[in-house]
NUDREN-987789 format. One record per residue (C-alpha): residue in one letter; y negated, x negated, z. Coordinates in pm, whole numbers, plus 50000, padded with zeros to 5 digits. Each point is the difference from the previous one (the first is absolute). Example, Ala and Ser with C-alpha at 12.3 -4.5 7.8 and 13.67 -1.06 7.14 Angstrom:
+------+-------+-------+-------+
| type | north |  east |    up |
+------+-------+-------+-------+
|    a | 50450 | 48770 | 50780 |
|    s | 49656 | 49863 | 49934 |
+------+-------+-------+-------+
***
This chain:
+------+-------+-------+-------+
| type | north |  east |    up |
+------+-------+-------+-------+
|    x | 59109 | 67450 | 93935 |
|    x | 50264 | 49935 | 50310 |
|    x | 50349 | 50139 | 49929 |
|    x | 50175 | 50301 | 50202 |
|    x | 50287 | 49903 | 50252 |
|    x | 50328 | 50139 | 49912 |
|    x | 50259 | 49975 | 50266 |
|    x | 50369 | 49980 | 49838 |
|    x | 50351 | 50062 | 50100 |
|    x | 50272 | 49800 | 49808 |
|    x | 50296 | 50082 | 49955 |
|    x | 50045 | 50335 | 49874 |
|    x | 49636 | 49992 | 49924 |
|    x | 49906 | 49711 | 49765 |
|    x | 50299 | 49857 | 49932 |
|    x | 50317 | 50180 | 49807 |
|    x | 50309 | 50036 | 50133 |
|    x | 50119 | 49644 | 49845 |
|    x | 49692 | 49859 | 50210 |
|    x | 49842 | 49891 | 49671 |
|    x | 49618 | 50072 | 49921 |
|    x | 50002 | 50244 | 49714 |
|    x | 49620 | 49948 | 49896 |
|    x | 49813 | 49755 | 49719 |
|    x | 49824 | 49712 | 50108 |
|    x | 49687 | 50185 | 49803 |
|    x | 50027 | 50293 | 50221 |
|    x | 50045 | 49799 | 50315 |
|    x | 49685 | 49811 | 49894 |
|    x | 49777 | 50344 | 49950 |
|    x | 50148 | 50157 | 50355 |
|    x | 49859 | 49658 | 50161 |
|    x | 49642 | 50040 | 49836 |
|    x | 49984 | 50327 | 50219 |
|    x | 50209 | 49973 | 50292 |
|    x | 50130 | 49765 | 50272 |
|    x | 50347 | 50079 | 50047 |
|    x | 50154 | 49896 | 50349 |
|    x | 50342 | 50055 | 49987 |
|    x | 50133 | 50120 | 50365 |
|    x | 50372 | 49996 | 50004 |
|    x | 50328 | 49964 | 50248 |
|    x | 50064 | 49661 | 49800 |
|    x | 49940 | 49696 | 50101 |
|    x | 49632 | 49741 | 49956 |
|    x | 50176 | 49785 | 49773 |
|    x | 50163 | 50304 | 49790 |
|    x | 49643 | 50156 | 49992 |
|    x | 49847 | 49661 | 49842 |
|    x | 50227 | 49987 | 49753 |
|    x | 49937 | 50298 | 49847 |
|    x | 49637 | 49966 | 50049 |
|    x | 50072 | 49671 | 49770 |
|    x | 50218 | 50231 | 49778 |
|    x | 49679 | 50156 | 49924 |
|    x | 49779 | 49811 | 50015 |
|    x | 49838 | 50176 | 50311 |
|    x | 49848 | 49752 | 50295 |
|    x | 49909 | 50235 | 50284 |
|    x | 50068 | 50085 | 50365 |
|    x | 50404 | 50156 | 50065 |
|    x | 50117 | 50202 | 50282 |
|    x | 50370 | 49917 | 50053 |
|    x | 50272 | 50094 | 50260 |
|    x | 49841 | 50333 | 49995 |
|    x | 49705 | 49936 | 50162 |
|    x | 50123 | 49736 | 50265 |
|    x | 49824 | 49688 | 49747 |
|    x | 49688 | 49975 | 49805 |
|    x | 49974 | 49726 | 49750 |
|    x | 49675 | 49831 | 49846 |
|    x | 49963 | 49924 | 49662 |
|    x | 50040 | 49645 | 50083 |
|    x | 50368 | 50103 | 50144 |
|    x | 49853 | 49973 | 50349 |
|    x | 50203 | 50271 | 50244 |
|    x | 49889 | 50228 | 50299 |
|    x | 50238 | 50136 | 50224 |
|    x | 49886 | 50306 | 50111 |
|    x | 50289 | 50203 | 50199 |
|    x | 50267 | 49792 | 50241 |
|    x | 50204 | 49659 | 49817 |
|    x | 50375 | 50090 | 49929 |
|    x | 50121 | 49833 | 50262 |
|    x | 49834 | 50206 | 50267 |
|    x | 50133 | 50275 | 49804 |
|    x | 50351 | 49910 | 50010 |
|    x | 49939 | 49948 | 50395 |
|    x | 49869 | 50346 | 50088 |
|    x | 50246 | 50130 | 49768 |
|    x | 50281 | 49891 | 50191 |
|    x | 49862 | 50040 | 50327 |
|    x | 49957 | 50378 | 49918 |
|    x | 50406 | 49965 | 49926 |
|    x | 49919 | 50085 | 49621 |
|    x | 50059 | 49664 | 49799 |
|    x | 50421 | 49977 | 50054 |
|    x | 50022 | 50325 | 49805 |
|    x | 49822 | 49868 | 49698 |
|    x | 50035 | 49616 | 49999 |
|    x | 50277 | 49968 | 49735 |
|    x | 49765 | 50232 | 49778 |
|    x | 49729 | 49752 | 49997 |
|    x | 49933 | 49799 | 49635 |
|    x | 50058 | 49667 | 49965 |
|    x | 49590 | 49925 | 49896 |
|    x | 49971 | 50167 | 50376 |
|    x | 49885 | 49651 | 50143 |
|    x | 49680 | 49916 | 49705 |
|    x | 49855 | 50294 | 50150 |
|    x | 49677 | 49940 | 50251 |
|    x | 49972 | 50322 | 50138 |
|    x | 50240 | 50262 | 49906 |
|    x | 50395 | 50057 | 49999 |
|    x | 50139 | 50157 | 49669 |
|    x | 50260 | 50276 | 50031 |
|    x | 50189 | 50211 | 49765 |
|    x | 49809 | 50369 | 49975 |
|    x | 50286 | 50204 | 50128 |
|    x | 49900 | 49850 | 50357 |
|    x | 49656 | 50181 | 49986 |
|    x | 50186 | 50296 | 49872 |
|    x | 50332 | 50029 | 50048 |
|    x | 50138 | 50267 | 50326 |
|    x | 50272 | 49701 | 50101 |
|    x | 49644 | 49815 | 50140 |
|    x | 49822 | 50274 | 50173 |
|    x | 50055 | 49776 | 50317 |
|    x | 49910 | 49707 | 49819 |
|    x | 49665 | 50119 | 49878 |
|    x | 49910 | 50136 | 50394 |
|    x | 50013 | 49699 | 50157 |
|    x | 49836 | 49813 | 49719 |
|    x | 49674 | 50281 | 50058 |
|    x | 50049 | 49881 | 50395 |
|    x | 49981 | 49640 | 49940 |
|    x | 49660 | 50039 | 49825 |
|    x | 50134 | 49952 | 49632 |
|    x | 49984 | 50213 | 49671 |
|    x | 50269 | 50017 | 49763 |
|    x | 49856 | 50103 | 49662 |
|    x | 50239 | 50074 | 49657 |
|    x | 49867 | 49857 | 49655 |
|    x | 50216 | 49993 | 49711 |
|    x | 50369 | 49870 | 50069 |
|    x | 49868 | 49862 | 50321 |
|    x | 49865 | 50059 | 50378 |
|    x | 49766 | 49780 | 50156 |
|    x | 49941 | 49962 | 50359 |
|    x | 49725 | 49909 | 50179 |
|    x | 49760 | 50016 | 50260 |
|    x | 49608 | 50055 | 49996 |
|    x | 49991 | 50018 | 49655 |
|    x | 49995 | 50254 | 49746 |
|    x | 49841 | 49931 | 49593 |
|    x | 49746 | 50228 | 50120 |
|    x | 49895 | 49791 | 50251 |
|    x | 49983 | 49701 | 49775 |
|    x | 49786 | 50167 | 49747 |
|    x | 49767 | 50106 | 50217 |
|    x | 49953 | 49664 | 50160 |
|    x | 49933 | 49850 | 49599 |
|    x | 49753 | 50318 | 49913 |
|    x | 49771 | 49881 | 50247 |
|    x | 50007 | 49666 | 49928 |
|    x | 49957 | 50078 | 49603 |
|    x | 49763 | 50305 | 50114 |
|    x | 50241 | 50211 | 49720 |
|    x | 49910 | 50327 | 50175 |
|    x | 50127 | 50160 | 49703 |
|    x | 50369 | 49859 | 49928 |
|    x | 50255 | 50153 | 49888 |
|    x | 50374 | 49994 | 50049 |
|    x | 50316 | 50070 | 49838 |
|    x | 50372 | 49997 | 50087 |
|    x | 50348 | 50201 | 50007 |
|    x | 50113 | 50007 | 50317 |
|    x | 49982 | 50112 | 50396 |
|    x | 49908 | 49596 | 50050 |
|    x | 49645 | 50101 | 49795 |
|    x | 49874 | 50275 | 50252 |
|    x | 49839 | 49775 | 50223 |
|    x | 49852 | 49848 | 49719 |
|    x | 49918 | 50331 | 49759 |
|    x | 49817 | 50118 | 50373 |
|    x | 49799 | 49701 | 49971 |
|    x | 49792 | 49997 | 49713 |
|    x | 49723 | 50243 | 49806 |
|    x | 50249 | 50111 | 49776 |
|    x | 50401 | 49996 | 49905 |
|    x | 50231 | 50013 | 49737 |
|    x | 50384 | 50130 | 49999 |
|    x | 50243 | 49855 | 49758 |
|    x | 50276 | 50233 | 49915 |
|    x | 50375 | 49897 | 50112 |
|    x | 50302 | 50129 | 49832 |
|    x | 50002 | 50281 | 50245 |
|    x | 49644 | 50094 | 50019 |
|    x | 49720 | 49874 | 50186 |
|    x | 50068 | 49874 | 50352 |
|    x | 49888 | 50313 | 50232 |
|    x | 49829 | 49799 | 50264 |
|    x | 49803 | 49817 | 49713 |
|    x | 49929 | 50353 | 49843 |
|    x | 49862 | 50127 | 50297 |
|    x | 49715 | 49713 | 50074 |
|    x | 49657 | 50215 | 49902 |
|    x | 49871 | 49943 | 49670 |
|    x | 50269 | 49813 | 49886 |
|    x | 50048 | 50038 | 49627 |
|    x | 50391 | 50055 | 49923 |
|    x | 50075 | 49804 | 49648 |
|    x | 50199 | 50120 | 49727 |
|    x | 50206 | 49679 | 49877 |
|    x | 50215 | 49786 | 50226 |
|    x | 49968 | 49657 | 50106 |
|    x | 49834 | 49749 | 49772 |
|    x | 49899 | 50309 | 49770 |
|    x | 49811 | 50166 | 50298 |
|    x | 49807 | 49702 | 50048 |
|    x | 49882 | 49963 | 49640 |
|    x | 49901 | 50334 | 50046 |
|    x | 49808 | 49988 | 50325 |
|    x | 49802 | 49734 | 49763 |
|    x | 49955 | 50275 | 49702 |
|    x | 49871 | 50256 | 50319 |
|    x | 49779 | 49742 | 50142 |
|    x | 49858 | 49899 | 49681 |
|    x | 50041 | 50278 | 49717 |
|    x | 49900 | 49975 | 49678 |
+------+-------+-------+-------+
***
């Protein structure tokens, strides 16, 4: 019998707030008799393939928010424009001297993103910032404590491109935040986790999507119990 596809978000999703994996190596083991979880994060390749070797999962990632696929062998795809050329239509637009100093120090491991804090995707003080970003051809997408710009690529995107090579026609996703839309609009069918605040309204609003009770790691285990009850 061939497992189901489950599309994951990370942080805020599967991990807890400490970033530790809250589940038994038991229950890992059952989830990967049934299901092929890809996890599809912000983070890095090399952060995604360690905690695939944290549990003990070997599969396909989506990292930098859709702007790298990576192959079980650790293999990577870029699929939206490399950082640098980022950077560069950035500042040609005139919208990288406003937010250079914000920029992470892990900013140059990345392939094909640039990691900003959220309040830059949110915040009124970069209205500016965020038009001529949209002009220059590049999305700027909030997950968690972060925002990750990009350009021609979206999670969404990224699963889509893996469904048909997998022919999962029915995955499913789940996730927290406004980075998961693209991804929740994706698939057959999506799951909410709660945040401290309620469910994120533009995740709440994708059709279908079923809005879990618990939060975080919690809401995870129980997508599992509503995918598989006993």
């Amino acid at each position: 019998m061939s497992r189901g596809v489950i599309f994951s978000d990370v942080d805020g999703t599967f991990l807890d707030e400490a970033g530790a994996v809250p589940f038994q190596l038991q229950w890992l083991v059952e989830v990967a008799s049934k299901w092929r979880v890809i996890f599809a994060s912000s983070r890095t390749s090399a952060d995604l393939r360690a905690l695939q070797s944290r549990v003990g999962w070997q599969d396909w990632a989506i990292a930098e928010d859709g702007a790298v696929i990576v192959s079980p062998a650790g293999d990577e795809e870029v699929l939206g424009l490399e950082r640098e050329v980022i950077e560069a239509r950035a500042r040609d637009s005139g919208a990288w001297a406003e937010v250079a100093e914000l920029l992470p120090v892990t900013t140059g491991i990345r392939r094909a993103s640039v990691l900003l804090p959220r309040l830059v995707a949110e915040d009124p003080d970069f209205v500016e910032f965020r038009a001529r970003i949209l002009s220059a051809g590049l999305r700027c997408s909030p997950g968690g404590r972060w925002a990750t710009l990009t350009g021609g690529a979206s999670k969404g995107r990224a699963a889509s491109i893996l469904m048909t090579r997998l022919q999962a026609d029915g995955a499913i996703a789940v996730g927290n935040d406004e980075n998961d839309e693209s991804l929740f609009r994706s698939v057959a069918k999506s799951f909410v986790i709660r945040n401290h605040d309620g469910h994120h309204p533009r995740l709440a609003a994708v059709p279908g999507a079923t809005l879990l009770q618990s939060s975080g790691p919690l809401g995870w285990k129980e997508m599992i119990g509503a995918l598989h009850p006993r």
